[in-house]
N, C-alpha and C positions, 0 to 999 in steps of 0.2 A: 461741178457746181451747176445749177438749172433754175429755172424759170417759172413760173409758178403753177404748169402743168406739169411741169418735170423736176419740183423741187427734191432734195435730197431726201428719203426715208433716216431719220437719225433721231435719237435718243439724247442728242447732244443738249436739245434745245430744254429740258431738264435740268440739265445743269447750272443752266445761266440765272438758276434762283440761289448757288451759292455767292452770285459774285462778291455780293458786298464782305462776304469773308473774306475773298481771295486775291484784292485788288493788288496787283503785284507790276506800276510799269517797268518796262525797259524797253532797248532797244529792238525794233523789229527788223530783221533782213531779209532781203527779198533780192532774188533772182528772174529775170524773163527777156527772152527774145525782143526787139524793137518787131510791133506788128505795123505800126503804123507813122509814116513821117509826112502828114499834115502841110509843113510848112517849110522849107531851106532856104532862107535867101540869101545865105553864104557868109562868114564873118562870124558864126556862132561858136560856140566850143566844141560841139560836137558836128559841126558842117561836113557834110559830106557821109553822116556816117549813114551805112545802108540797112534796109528792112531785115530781119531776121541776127543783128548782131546781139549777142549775149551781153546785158548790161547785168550789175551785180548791185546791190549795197543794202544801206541801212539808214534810218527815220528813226528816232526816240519820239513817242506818243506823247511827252509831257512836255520836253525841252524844242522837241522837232528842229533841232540838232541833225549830221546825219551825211554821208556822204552818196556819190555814186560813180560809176565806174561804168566804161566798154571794156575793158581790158587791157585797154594800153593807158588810157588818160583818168586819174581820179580825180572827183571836184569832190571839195568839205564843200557844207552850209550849214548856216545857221537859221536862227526868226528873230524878227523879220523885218524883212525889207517894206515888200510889200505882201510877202506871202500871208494867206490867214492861219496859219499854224495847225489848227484842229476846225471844219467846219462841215456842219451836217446840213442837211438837203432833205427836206420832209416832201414827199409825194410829187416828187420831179417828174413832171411827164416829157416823153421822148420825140423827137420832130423824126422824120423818117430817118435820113442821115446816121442818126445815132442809134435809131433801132434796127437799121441795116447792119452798123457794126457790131452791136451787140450781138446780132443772132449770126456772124462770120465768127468773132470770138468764141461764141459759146457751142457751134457747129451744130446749129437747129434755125436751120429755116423758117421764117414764119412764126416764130417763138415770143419775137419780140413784133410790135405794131406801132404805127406809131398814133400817140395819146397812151400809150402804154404808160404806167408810171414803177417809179423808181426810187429808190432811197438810198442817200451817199451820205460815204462817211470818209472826208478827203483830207491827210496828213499832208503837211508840206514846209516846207523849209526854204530858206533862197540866199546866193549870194550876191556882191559884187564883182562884174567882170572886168578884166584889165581894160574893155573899150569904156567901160563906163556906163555898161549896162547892167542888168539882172538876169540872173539864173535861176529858174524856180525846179524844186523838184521834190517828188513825194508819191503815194501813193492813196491809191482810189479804191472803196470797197462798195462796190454795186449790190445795195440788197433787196427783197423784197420788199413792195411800198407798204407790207404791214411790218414792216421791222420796227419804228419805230412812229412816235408822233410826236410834233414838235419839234423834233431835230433839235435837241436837246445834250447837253454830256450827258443827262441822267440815262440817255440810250446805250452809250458808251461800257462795253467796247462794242455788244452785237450779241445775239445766238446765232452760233455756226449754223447753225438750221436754216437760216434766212438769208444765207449768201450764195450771189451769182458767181461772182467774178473777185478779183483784185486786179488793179492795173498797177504800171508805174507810168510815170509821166516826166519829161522833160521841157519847160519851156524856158524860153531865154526872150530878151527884150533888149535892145538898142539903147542908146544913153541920151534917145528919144520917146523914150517907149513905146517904140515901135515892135511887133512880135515879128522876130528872122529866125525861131525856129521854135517849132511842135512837136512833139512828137511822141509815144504812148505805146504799151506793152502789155500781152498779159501775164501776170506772174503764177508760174507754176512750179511744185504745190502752194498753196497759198500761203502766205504767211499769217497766220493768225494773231494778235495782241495777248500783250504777254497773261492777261489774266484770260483769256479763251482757255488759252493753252494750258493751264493751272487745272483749269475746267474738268479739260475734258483729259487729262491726266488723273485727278481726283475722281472723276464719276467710270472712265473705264476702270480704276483700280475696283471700286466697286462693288460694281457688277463684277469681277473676276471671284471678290471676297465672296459674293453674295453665290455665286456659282460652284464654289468649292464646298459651302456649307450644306446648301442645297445637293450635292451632288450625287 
């Protein structure tokens, strides 16, 4: 996934004119390494756990529903607490912080700047935790700030063409609401929404069809 000098060469973005045929939710799962723990102040559910562990799970797009997992501890959640279940981000720009992490995630240097902008499309879910606090968690799709405008569902789900990144995200909150733990991953290969994936099933078939007539 790349950045707007380096975005992807694909044929995908094509496709994304069948969606209203093909709108099919379900649940998305997603796999990625922890790259980043932000915050620990100990007492969280996942306290303690270190950079590079293999988190697993799944998010439903509609219900945002959905659990996660390191591999030893599973949390369910639902919406919501306080989570916002589906929310878009129209021409976010980036303070250096974030465009430092971006361009370590994305492994290009100088890729990202900051006043950079950005376009998100952030799923999330949350539960209660036995202290009395909140668990939030979900994921994040960093797109190009022409992906959409508005920030709108009618953007929803994306053309693959216009995507940086996907992350996952954990955050948890005190039964103060206080934040005692951060923390954030890139998921790879990305998991795409289930009508993407419809997409770009229908349009590679295609072209295959279109290649063998031709052939």
């Amino acid at each position: 996934m790349k950045t707007c000098s380096w975005r992807p060469v694909s044929l995908l973005g094509f496709a994304a004119l069948l969606a209203p045929w093909l709108a099919h939710p379900a649940p998305i799962d997603f796999a990625g390494q922890l790259d980043f723990v932000d915050l620990d102040a100990g007492g969280a559910v996942y306290s303690g756990t270190n950079v590079g562990t293999t988190f697993t799970g799944t998010i439903d797009d509609v219900t945002f529903s959905g659990n996660v997992s390191d591999g030893t501890l599973l949390t369910n959640f639902t919406c919501c607490i306080a989570a916002g279940g589906m929310e878009f981000t129209d021409n976010e720009p980036v303070d250096a912080a974030t465009a430092a992490r971006l361009n370590s995630l994305l492994g290009s240097s100088g890729a990202f700047a900051p006043g950079h902008f950005i376009d998100l499309i952030d799923i999330e879910g949350d539960v209660a935790t036995a202290g009395g606090g909140r668990l939030e968690a979900g994921i994040s799709y960093v797109l190009d700030p022409a992906a959409f405008s508005g920030g709108s569902a009618a953007d929803y789900p994306f053309d693959p063409a216009d995507l940086y990144l996907a992350l996952f995200f954990i955050l948890e909150e005190d039964s103060q609401g206080e934040d005692i733990f951060d923390a954030m991953g890139r998921i790879d290969p990305v998991p795409l929404p289930a009508t993407a994936w419809l997409l770009l099933t229908g349009f590679v078939a295609s072209l295959a069809t279109a290649r063998r007539r031709h052939g």
